[in-house]
Each structure stands twice: as structure tokens, then as C-alpha cells.
N, C-alpha and C positions, 0 to 999 in steps of 0.2 A: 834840849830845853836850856836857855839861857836864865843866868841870876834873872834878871828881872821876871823873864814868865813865871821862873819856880816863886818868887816872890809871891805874884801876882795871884797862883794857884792857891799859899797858902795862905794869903787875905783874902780869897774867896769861901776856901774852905772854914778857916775860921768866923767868918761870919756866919754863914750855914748852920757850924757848930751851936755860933749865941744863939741863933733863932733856934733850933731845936731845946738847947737849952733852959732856954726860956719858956718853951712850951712842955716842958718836964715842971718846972716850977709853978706855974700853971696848973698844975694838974690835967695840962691837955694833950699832952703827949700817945702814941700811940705804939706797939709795938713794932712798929717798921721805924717811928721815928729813932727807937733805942736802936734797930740793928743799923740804922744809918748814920749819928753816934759812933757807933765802933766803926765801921768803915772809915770817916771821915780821920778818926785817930790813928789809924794805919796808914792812910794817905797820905797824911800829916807828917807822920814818921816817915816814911818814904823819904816825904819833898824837902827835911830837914838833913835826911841822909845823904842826898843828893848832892843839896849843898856843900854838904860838910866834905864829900869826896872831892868836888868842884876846886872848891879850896886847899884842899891838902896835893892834887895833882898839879894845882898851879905855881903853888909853894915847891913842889918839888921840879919848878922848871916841864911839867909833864904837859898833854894836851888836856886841858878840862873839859873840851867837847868828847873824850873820851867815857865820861864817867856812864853810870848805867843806873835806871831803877834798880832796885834791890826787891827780891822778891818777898812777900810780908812777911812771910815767917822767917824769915832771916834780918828784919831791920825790928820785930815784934821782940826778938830774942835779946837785943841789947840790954844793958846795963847803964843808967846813966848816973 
């Protein structure tokens, strides 16, 4: 996956996110919408991970079509 598609995914997903959101504020939310919620926040973390790898192996002269998903609970465990 190239910058743009990773982009792409996470202006999708953050959109998904407002509507869900939105529908928590609402009061219309539903228990799948919260575990979908967290899902989407993992994703997210991923697709930011991604990038950020993308960029540091290009920086270092390296291939950025190298880089890899990270598994969630290794991109869940960061510190930012």
C-alpha cells in the first residue's frame, strides 16, 4: 500500500469513525457500534504506523514498499 491509498483508508475510516460518533451522541448507538469504534482506532493506529515506517525507511535511503502492517497489539502498545 502506497501514501496515497494508506491516506485514503484513513479518511475513510475516520469518517466511519464521525458517523459512529455521532450516533453515540445521539443516544443511537448500539453495542456493535462501540466494538466497531475500537476496531476502527486500531486500524487507524496501524495505518498511521505504516506511514510513519514508510517515511523513516525512505529517510534512511531504504525501500518503503518494504514496510509491513504491524500487528495490533504491537502498534496498540505504543506511547505517543
Amino acid at each position: 500500500m502506497n501514501e496515497a491509498e494508506i491516506h485514503q483508508t484513513i479518511e475513510r475510516l475516520v469518517a466511519e469513525e464521525h458517523e459512529l460518533w455521532q450516533r453515540e451522541s445521539d443516544g443511537d448507538a448500539i453495542d456493535a457500534d462501540r466494538v466497531r469504534l475500537k476496531q476502527i482506532g486500531v486500524s487507524l493506529d496501524q495505518c498511521w504506523d505504516l506511514l510513519r515506517q514508510r517515511r523513516a525507511r525512505r529517510d534512511a535511503g531504504l525501500d518503503p514498499d518494504a514496510a509491513e502492517v504491524r500487528p495490533a497489539d504491537m502498534v496498540e502498545g505504543y506511547e505517543q
